[in-house]
N, C-alpha and C positions, 0 to 999 in steps of 0.2 A: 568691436568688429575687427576681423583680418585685414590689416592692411597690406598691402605689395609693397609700399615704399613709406619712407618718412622723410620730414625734414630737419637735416642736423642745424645746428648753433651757425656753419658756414654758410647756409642756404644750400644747402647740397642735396637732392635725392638720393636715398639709400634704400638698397634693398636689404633681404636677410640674413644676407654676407658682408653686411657691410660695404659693399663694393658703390660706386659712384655710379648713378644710371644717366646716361641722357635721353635728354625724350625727342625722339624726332617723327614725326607723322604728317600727318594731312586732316586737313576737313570734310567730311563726310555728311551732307555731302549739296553742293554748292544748292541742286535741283531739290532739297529738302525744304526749299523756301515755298515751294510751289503745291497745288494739291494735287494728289493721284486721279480722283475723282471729281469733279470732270478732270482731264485734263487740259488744265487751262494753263499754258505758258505765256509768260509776258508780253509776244506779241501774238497772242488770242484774243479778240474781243468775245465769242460767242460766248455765255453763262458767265463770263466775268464778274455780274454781281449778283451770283446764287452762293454770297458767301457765307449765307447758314449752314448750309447744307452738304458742303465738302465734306472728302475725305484724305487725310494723307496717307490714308494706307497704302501700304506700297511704295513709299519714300523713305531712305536712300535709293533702295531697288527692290522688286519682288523676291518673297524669300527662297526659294529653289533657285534664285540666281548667289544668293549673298556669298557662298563657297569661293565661287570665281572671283568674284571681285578684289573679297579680303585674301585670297590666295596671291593674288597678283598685286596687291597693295604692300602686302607682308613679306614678299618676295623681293621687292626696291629695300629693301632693313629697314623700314617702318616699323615701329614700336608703340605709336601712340597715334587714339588717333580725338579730335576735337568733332564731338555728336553736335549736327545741328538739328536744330529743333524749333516749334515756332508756337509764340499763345495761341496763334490761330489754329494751331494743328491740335491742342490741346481742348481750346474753349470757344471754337467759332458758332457752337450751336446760341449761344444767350449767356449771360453772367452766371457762374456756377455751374453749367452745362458739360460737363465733360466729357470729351469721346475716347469712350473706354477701347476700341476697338483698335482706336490709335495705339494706345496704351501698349493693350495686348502685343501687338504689333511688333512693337518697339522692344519691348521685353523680348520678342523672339530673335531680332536682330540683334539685341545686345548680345544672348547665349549665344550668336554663332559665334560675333566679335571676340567674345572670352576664349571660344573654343579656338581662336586662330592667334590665341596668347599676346593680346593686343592693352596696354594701359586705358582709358578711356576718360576723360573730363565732357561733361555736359553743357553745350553753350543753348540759351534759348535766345536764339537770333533775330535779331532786327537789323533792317535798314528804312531807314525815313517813316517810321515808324510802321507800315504797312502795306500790302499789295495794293491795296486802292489807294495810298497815296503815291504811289510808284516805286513801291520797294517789295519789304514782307516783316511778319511778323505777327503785330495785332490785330486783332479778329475786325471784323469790318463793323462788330457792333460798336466797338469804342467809337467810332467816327460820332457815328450819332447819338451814343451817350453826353457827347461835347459839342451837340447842336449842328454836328457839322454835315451838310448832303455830296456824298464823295460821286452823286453823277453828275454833279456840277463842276468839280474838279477840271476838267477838260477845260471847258469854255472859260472860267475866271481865272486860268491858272494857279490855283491855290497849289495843285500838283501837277506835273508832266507825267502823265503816265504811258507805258509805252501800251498798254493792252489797248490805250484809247487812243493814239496815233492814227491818223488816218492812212498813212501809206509807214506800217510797221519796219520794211525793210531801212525808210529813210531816218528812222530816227537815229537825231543825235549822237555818236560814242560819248561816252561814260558823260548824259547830261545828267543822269538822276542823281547823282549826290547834289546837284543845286537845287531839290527840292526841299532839300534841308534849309532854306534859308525864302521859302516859299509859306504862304499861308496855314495851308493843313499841317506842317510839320512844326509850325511855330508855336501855333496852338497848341496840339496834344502833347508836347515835351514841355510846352511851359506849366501848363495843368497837371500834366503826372510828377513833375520834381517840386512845381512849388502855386500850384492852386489855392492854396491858402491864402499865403500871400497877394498875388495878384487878380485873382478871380473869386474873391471872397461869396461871391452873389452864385458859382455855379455849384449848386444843392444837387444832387441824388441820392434818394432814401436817406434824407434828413445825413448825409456826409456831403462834406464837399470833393468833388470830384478828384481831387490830388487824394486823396484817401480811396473813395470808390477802385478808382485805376489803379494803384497803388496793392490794395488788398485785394481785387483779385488778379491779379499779375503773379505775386506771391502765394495766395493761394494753391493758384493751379501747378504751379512749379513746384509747391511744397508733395502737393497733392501728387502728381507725377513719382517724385520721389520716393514718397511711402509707397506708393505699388510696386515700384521699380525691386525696392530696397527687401519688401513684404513675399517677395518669390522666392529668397532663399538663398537661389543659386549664383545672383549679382551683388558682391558684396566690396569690399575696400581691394581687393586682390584684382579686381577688373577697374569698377568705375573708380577712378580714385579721386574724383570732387563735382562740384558743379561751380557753374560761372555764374554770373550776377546779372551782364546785361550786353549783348553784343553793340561796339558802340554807341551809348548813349549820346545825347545830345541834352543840351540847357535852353534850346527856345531861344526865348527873347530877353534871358535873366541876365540883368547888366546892360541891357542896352539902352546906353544912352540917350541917344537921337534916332528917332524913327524913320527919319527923313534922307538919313547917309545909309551906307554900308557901312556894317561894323568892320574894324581890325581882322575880328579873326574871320572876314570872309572873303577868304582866298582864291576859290575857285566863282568863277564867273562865266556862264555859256549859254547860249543862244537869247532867251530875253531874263535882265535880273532886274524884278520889281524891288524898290526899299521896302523895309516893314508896314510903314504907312501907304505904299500902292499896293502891297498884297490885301490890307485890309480894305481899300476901297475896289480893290478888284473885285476880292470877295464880297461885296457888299452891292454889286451891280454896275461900278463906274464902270465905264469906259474910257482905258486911257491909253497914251501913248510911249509907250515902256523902253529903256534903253535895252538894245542888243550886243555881246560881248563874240567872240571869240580867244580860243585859248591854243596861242602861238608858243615859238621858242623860248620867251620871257615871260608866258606866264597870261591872263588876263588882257585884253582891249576891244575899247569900246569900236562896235562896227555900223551903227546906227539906232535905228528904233523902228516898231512894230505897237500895231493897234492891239488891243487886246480887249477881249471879251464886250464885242458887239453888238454881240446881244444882250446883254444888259441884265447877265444873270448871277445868280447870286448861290456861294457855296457856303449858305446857310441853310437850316430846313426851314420849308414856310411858316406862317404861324397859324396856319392849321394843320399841320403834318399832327397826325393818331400816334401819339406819344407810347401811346401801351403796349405795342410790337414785342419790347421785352421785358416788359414786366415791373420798369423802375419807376419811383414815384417824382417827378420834378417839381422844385420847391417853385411857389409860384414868383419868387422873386427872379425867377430868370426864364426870360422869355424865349420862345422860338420867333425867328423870322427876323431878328435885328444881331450884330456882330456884337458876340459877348465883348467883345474890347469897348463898344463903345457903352454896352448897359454899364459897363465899369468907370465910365468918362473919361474915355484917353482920347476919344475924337468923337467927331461931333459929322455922323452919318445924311446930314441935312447937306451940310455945305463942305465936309473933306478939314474939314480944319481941326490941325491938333493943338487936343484940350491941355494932354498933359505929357508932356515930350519926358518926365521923370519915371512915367510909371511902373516900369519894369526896374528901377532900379533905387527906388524903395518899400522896403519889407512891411509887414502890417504894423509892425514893432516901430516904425519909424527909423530904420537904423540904414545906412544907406547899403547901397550892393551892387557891387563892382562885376563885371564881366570873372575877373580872378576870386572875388569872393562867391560864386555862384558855385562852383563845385564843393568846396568845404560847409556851405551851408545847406545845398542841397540835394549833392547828388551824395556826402558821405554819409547822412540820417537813411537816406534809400540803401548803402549798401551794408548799415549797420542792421538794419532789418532785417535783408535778405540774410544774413552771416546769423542774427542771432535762431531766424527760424528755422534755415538748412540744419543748425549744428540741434537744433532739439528733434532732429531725425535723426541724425548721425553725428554723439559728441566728438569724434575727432576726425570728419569729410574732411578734405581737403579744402580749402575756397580759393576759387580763381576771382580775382578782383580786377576788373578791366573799367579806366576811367576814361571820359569823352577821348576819341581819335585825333592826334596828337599835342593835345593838352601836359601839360604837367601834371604828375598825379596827385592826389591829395598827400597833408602832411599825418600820416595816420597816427603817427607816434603824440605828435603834438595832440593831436586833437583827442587823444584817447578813443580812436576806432580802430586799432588794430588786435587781428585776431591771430592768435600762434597757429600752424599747420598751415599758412596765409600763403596762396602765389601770385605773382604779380604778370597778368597776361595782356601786355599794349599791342599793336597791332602797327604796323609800318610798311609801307609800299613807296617804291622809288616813283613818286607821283609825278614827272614827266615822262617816262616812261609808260607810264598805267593810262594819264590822258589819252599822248599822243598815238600813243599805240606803235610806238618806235624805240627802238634803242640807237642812241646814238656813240661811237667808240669815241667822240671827237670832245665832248663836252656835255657839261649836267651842272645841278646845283645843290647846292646844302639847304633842303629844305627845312630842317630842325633848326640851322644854325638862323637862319631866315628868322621863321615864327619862335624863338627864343631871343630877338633882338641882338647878337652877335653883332652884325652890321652895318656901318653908317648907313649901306646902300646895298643893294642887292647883288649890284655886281660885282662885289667884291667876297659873294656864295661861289662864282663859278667855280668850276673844276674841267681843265680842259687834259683830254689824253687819258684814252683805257686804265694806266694803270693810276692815274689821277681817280678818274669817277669810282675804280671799286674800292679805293682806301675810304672815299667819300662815304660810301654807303657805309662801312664796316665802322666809320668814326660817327656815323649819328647812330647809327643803334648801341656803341659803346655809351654816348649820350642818353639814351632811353635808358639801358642798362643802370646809369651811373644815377640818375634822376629813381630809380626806383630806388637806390640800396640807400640813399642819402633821404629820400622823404618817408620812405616805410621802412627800412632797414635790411641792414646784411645778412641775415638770417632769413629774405624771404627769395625763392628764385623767379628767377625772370623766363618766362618763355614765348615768346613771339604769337600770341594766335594766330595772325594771321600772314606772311608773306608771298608775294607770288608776281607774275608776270604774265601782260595777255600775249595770247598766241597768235591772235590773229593780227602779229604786227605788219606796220608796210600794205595794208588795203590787202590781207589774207595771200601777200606774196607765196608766202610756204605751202600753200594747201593747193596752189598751181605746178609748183615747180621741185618741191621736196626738199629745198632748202633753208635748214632752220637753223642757221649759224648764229641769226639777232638774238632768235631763243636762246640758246645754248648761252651765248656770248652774258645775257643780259639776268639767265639761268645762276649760269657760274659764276657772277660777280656777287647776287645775293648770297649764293653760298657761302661762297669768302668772307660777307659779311659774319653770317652766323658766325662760323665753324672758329674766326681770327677772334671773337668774341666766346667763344666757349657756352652760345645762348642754347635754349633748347626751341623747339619751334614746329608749327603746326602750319605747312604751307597751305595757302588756297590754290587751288581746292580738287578734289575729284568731284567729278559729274557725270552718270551713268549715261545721260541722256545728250551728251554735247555732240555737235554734230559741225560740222566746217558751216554751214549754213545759218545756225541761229546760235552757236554759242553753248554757252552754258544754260540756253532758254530764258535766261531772267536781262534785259534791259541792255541786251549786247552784249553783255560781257562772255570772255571767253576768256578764261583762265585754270581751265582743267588739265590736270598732270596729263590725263587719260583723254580719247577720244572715240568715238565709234566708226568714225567716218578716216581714223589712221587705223583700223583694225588689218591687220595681215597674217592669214593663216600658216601653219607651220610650213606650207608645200611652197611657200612664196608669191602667192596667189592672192592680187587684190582682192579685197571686198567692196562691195557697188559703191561708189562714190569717193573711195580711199585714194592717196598717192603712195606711189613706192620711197621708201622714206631713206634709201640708200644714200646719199646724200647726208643724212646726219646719222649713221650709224659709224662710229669708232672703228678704223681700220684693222683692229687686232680683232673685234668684233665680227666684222666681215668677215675675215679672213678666215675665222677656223669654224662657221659655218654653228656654232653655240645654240641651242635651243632656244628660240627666240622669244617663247609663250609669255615669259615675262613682261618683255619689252612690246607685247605688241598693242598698235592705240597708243601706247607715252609717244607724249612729243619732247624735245631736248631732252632726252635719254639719258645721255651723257653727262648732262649738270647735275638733276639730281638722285639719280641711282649712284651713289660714290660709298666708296669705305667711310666709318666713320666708328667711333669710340661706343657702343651699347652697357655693359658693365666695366667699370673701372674698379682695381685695386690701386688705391690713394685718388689722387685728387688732378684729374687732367692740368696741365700746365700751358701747353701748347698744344694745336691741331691744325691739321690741314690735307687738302687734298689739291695737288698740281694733276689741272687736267691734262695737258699736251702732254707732259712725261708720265702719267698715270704711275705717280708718288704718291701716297698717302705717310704721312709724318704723324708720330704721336709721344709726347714727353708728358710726362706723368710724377708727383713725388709720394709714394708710399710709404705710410707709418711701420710696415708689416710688409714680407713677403710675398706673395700670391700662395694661395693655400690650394691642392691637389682638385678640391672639388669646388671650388670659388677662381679660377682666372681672371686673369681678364680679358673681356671680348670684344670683339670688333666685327663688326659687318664689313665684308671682303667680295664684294659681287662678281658673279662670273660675267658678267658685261663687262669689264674694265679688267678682270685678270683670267679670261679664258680658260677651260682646261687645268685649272690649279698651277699654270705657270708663275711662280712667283718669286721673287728674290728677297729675300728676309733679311733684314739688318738690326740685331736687337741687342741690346745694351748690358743683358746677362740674361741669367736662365735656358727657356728651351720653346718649341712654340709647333704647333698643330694647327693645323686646318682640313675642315669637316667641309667639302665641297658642295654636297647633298644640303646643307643648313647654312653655306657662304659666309660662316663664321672662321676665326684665326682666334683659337685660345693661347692665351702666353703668360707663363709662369716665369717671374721675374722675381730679383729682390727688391728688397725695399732700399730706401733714398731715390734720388732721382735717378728712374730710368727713360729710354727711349727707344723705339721702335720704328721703323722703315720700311714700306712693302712696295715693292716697283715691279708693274708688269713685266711679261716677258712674253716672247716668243714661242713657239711650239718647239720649237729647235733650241730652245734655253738662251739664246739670246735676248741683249734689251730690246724692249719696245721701242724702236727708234724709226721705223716708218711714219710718213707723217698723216697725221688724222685728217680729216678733212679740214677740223679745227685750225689745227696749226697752217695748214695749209692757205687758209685764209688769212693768218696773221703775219705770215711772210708776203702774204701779196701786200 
């Protein structure tokens, strides 16, 4: 197969010139968690569990729209962009069921994607394992392959889900990731990475369920594939891999005491049952659960709360008509009692634990550590995945993404690494993303934190603007540095996910148009990347996000894009829009630029910026200074730049108007094509460098102050 890029000996992408590509794009797309048909968004209750029957046709967007969008995606120098995708959207009809329609679909949206000259990596996305446990991803049949009845979820708390909120506007911000450390979620991750071991007793069609789950997971992702692949026209020149598993999780593998919160559970919000009252919650108690809030330091307890009153249980009964989809259950494992306890790790009569070890010995008898839990479990899952993708395509790309902010595995040691290999972590400035604040004054070193750094925590802060963005830029040099040292130098690194919500401050900006915390809180991720030389796929675009619900899934709002910041070219809101003059850059303003680009982005200005697209040799340094709209680029070249090989740069007419611009370059000669907001520069080789600094219309510097700056002298 044609590929568009490879990877060399340094971990470098190359293309056919040999030249250094970086990959910078988005997620596409945030609303692809959700089905088209009904549309049922997260705070919908109505058909929320007619989840046979969906469709996600029409996810990202409908296709007579997709031109616009990727037009306007392509047009910020997006290069790349991270496909989201869900089992559910593949396999919600029944095990083996596939919805070709999706398929089809999909396939039409990629041929635009290629047509708008875009890289493309496949993620099949989860969060907490699925929309009925308050996230998305796996089809709603898995719940009850694993005995589990997801309309009980509500009332036992096994999940928080927002569709089943009773007053959707008040739920929680960002409580759902603490479903991850809730019943349903502990269950189905500990079953899918290591059922073997721990739930030897749950059989379907003569496998045990960590196989069942397991094999078709892989299947239908394979299966997806070969379609995709089998058209023709989608080959290594567009999709250039797939990914393995949008943050995994491990359960309850390593967990020592049922009774405590583990180490690695960090986040705490509204009520957090231990492992042992999720299971008795689930099992019908009623108890009285502690409640947390999550303040400036993180986690505290703020009292307790009754839970599940009525006395229900997020098991199926033991008469529930097993035959719905077709699978045969061994009789050794029954409905209507908590597989945990058919296993004997507590005793469903009186609450009392039997066996406080048992997630954290293997069937083998060998013990298993919370850290030995990924090396034993989740690298057999991704050695799977890698050997089945590559007998579709001997040499896809593979994106390899281990649990969210874990260390990754030691692939080298353990003999699971595969060459053409990317290493894709995922990282967000998590007080920032809780609170829904950017604060200039102080932050913490969350890496340094959960890697033991520390005696104590407060000895993470970071106090002062230009304190917190070194912060962020030195733990993803950390992520960075933890991949080339446990998989190797040869594999690269690229951010899946980074991003920032919008609607910080109780949606201060969506009243009054001032988006300085975005911007502010925008440009300091940036810095991170760019001082890091990472490549990166921000979260996210969402066609559907509106000031009112978000990105539609659990509050969040984290869309580059918006419908409700939409503003037509004549300067004319759109019903529910504000005018966004306030964060648009004064040189911006000022020469009156075609806006079509820019219109719906919120903080503009952070990440619409020049950046390095093809390199002749090997970047050395990068950056872009917003206030003086500097972009800096050092490079060290084996070779020249060759006539029809340059190297390019995305040069946006939002930051340099009108092709006003002042070139400072370190030999050679250099062009720029305004129509394609690119700057080609033929240079020689050794180390060169390059400098483009806005200007005026009047060939003057850019020295009026942005609104940006303007804020930072107050």
């Amino acid at each position: 197969m044609v590929y568009a890029l490879r990877i060399d000996d340094a971990g470098q992408f190359r293309d056919d010139h040999n030249r250094v590509v970086t990959l910078r794009g988005v997620n596409l797309a945030a609303d692809s968690k959700l089905p088209q048909t009904p549309d049922v968004r997260s705070h919908m209750s109505d058909q929320f569990f007619e989840g046979d029957t969906v469709s996600f046709v029409g996810r990202p967007f409908a296709l007579e729209d997709a031109d616009s969008h990727l037009k306007r995606i392509r047009s910020w120098g997006f290069n790349t962009l991270r496909y989201v995708y869900t089992w559910e959207a593949l396999e919600h009809a029944g095990p083996g069921k596939y919805d070709e329609a999706f398929i089809d679909f999909t396939i039409q949206v990629l041929l635009k994607i290629k047509a708008h000259g875009f890289f493309v990596y496949m993620d099949p996305h989860q969060d907490v394992w699925s929309r009925f446990s308050g996230g998305s991803g796996a089809p709603m049949w898995t719940l009850y392959a694993a005995g589990l009845n997801p309309h009980k979820f509500a009332t036992t708390q096994a999940a928080l889900v927002h569709n089943m909120w009773p007053e959707p506007e008040s739920f929680p911000k960002m409580m759902w990731p603490t479903n991850y450390d809730r019943l349903a979620c502990q269950v189905m991750f500990t079953l899918f990475f290591a059922g073997r071991d721990f739930a030897p007793r749950a059989i379907l069609d003569g496998v045990n369920i960590q196989d069942y789950l397991q094999d078709h997971f892989l299947a239908a992702i394979a299966y997806f594939a070969e379609r995709v692949y089998a058209h023709g026209e989608l080959d290594g020149r567009t999709i250039l891999g797939w990914e393995t598993m949008n943050e995994p999780f491990l359960g309850l593998i390593g967990h020592a005491d049922l009774t405590t919160y583990p180490a690695t559970q960090k986040l705490q919000s509204y009520t957090s049952p231990t492992a042992l009252d999720s299971m008795k919650l689930g099992s019908g108690y009623t108890l009285d659960v502690p409640t947390f809030g999550f303040g400036s330091f993180g986690s505290y307890k703020t009292g307790s709360q009754v839970v599940n009153s009525e006395g229900d249980s997020a098991w199926l009964p033991a008469d529930y008509d097993d035959s719905r989809y077709g699978w045969q259950r061994d009789d050794g494992w029954k409905l209507g009692t908590c597989l945990w306890a058919q296993h004997g790790v507590w005793n469903p009569d009186d609450g009392t634990l039997l066996r406080p070890d048992h997630f954290t010995m293997a069937a083998d008898g060998t013990k298993v550590g919370h850290g030995d839990g990924m090396d034993r479990y989740f690298v057999p899952y991704w050695v799977r995945f890698a050997t089945r993708m590559r007998q579709i395509v001997p040499d896809m790309l593979l994106f390899m993404q281990p649990p969210a902010f874990d260390v990754p595995p030691h692939l080298e040691k353990l003999g699971a690494k595969f060459p053409q290999m990317v290493y894709s972590p995922h990282f967000y400035d998590g007080l920032t993303l809780i609170r829904k604040h950017w604060s200039r004054w102080w932050n913490v070193d969350v890496i340094g934190v959960l890697r033991g750094r520390y005696l104590s925590p407060m000895f993470a802060l970071r106090f002062g603007e230009t304190s917190i963005r070194n912060c962020l830029r030195d733990q993803l040099a950390a992520i960075r540095k933890e991949g080339v040292e446990r998989i190797g130098p040869d594999v690269p690194c690229i951010m899946g996910e980074l991003g920032i919500p919008y609607d910080m401050d109780d949606k201060k900006a969506y009243s009054d148009g001032d988006y300085q915390a975005q911007i502010r809180a925008m440009d300091a991720n940036c810095f991170a990347v760019e001082d890091n030389g990472l490549h990166v796929t921000w979260w996210a675009y969402t066609a559907v996000n509106t000031h009112q619900w978000g990105d539609s899934w659990n509050g969040e709002d984290l869309s580059l894009w918006s419908l409700s910041d939409l503003r037509n070219h004549a300067g004319v809101d759109t019903p529910g829009s504000v005018r966004l003059a306030a964060s648009k850059p004064y040189a911006y303003a000022e020469t009156g630029a075609d806006i079509s680009a820019v219109a719906g982005t919120r903080a503009s200005e952070a990440f619409i910026r020049p950046s390095p697209l093809h390199t002749v040799g090997v970047p050395q340094a990068c950056g872009f200074d917003l206030l003086t709209a500097t972009f800096s680029l050092v490079v060290y070249a084996d070779e020249p730049a060759k006539e029809g090989a340059p190297t390019e740069v995305y040069v946006p007419d939002y930051h340099f108007p009108n092709g006003d611009i002042l070139v400072e370059a370190s030999s050679g000669r250099w062009d720029l094509d305004r129509t394609g907001q690119r700057l080609y520069w033929w240079h020689d080789d050794g180390r060169q460098s390059i400098k483009i600094v806005g200007m005026r219309g009047n060939q003057t510097p850019l020295t009026a102050p942005t609104p940006c700056e303007t804020a930072c002298q107050a």
